[in-house]
C-alpha positions in Angstrom: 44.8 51.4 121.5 47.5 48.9 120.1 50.9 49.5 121.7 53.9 48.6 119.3 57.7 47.5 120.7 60.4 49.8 119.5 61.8 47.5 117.9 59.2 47.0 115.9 59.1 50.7 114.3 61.1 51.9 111.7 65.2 52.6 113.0 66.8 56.0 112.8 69.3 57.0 109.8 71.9 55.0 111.2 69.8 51.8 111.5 69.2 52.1 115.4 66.1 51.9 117.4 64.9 54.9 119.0 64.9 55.8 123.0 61.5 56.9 123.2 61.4 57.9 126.4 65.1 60.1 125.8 64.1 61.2 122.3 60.7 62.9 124.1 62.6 64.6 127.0 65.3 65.6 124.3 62.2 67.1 121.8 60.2 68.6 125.1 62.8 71.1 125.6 63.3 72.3 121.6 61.2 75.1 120.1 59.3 73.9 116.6 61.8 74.6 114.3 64.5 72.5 116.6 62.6 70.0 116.7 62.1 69.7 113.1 65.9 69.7 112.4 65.7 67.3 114.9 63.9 64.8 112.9 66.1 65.8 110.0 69.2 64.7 112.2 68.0 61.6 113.1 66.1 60.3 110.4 67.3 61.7 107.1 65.6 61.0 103.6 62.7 59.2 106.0 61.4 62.1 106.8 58.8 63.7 105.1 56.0 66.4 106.2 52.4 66.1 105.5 50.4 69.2 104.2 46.4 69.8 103.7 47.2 73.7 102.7 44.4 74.6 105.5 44.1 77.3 107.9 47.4 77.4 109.5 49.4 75.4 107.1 52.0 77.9 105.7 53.4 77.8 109.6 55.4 74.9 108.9 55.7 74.6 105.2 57.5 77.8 105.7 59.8 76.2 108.5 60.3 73.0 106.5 61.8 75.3 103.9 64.0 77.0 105.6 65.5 74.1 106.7 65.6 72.0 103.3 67.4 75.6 102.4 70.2 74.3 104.4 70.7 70.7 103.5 71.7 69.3 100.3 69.6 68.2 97.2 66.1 69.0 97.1 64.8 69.0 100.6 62.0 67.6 102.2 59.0 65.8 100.9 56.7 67.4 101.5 53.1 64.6 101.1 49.5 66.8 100.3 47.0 64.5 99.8 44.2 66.0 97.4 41.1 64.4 98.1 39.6 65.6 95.0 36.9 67.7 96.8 38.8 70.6 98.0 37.5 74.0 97.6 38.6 76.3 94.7 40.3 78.5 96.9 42.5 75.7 98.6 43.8 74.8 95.1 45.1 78.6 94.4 46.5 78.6 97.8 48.5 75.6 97.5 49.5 76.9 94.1 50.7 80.2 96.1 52.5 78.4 98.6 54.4 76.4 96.2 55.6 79.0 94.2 56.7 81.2 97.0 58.3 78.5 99.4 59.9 75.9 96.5 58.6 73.4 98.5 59.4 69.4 97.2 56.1 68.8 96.7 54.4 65.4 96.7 50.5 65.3 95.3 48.6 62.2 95.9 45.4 60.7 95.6 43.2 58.1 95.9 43.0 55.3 93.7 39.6 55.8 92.8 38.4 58.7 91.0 35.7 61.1 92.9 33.5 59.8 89.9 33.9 56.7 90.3 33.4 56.5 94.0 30.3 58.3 93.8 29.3 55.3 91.5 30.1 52.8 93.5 28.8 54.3 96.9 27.1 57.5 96.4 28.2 60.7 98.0 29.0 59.0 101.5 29.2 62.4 103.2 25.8 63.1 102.8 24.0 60.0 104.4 24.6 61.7 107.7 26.0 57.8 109.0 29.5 58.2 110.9 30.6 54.9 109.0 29.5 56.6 105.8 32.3 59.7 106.8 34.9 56.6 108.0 35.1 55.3 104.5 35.3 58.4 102.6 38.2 59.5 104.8 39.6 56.2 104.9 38.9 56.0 100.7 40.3 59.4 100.0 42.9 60.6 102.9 44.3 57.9 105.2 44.6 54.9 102.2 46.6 57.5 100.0 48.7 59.0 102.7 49.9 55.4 103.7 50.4 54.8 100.2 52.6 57.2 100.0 54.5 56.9 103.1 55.4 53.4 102.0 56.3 54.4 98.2 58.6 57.1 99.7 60.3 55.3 102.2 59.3 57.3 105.2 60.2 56.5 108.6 58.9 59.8 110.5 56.0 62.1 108.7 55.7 65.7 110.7 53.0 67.3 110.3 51.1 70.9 112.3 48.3 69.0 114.7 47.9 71.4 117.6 46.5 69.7 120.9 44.1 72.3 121.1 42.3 71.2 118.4 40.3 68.1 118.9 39.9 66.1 122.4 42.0 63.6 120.4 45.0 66.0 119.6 44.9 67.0 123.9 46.5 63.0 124.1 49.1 63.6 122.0 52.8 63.4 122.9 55.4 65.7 120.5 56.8 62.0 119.5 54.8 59.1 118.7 53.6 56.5 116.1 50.7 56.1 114.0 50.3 53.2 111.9 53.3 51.9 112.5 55.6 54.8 111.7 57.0 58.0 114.0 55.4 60.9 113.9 56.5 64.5 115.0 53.8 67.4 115.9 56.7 70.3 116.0 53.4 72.4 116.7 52.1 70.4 119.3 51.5 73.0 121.9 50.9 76.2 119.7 48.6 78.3 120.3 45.9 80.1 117.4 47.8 82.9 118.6 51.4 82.0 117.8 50.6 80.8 114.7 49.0 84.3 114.2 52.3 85.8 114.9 54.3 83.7 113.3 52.7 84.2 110.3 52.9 88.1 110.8 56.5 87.8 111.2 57.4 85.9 108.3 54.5 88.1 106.0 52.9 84.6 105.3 49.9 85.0 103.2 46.7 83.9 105.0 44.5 80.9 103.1 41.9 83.3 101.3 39.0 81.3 103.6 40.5 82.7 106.9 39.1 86.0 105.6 35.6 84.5 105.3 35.5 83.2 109.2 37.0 79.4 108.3 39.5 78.7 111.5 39.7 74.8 109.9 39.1 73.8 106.2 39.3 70.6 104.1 36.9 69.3 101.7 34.1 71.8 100.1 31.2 69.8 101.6 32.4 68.8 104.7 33.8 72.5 106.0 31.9 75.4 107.3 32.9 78.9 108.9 32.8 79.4 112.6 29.6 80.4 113.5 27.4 80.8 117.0 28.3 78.3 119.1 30.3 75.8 116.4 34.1 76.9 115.9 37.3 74.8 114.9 36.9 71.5 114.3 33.5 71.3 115.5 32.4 72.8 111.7 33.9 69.7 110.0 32.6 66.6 109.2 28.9 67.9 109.5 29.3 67.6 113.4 29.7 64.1 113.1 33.2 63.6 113.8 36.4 65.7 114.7 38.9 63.4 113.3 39.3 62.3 109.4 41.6 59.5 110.5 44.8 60.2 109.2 46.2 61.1 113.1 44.5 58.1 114.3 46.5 54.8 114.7 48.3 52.8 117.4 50.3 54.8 119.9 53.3 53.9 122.4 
């Protein structure tokens, strides 16, 4: 793992390097939406939140909007990256979403078409090769999403990553950076079940998958439903990897 300086990352609102170590103890003792107006507080128009409209996304797409409810001009920037290959029902879901949260949506995508790629190096998530999975995540998720980090000016990206979800998300801290910019997991130690509840609570509509036994989704081809022994993450990727990249970058 590369370790960055501070002062090396991007500076707060008011142009000052963070006290990690303060600005984790501070975030510790906040509930998820605190922590989320947190971020607001100290970084301003450089914060955005990432989205996949998966499983448990409408959690904090649904807190994000209540809080850009409260601040002036359009809110927060909200970044979904569509890969081109997710399923029909992830499409009407994000469609739903949108409509009923108002959320300042952000849609981007890779450079090259699914077409194209396919072209060029053949449906790389059916070779069964880990490196094969590494490009077309890097090709379709983790290039776009930096993309549009820079474009947007974003100094912190939040986004839902529970730690009980991979063994990579368990070595997480609620702060940190990845690629070279802050990022907040407001969610960090959630459980399936408070996301349950919190969706109850607010009458969030469930992704229509959830009803068909999908705890995780993302791409058509790469995304099963729990089943036997396989659950969560474990169904993604073909049971290659757990990880599509986009969390994955230098830490401090």
């Amino acid at each position: 793992m590369v370790t960055l300086p501070a002062t090396e990352l991007p500076t707060d609102r008011q142009g000052q390097f963070l006290d990690l170590p303060a600005a984790r103890k501070a975030l510790d003792a906040l509930d998820a939406e605190a922590r989320l107006r947190w971020a607001w507080q100290t970084f301003g128009e450089g914060l955005a939140l990432t989205t996949s409209f998966g499983i448990q996304s409408a959690v904090l797409l649904h807190m994000a909007s209540r809080l850009g409810k409260s601040l002036s001009g359009t809110g927060i920037p909200v970044i979904w990256v569509d890969t081109g290959y997710l399923p029909a029902e992830t499409y009407r879901y994000a469609e739903h979403l949108q409509g009923l949260l108002n959320l300042h949506l952000h849609v981007v995508q890779a450079e090259l078409s699914p077409a194209r790629m396919e072209a060029l190096h053949g449906r790389l998530w059916e070779t069964g090769r880990v490196q094969d999975m590494e490009l077309y995540n890097r090709l379709r998720k983790v290039e776009p999403l930096d993309r549009a980090l820079r474009d947007l000016g974003v100094r912190c990206w939040a986004s839902g990553v529970r730690g009980s979800q991979t063994d990579h998300r368990r070595t997480m801290q609620v702060l940190d950076t990845v690629r070279a910019r802050w990022t907040l997991r407001p969610l960090l130690s959630w459980t399936s079940r408070d996301i349950y509840y919190y969706m109850q609570d607010h009458n969030l509509p469930n992704h229509p998958l959830f009803e068909q036994g999908y705890s995780t989704v993302g791409d058509w081809h790469t995304s099963a439903p729990d089943g036997g022994e396989v659950s969560g993450r474990s169904t993604r990727f073909g049971g290659l990897k757990q990880e599509c990249g986009i969390h994955i970058g230098e830490g401090i």
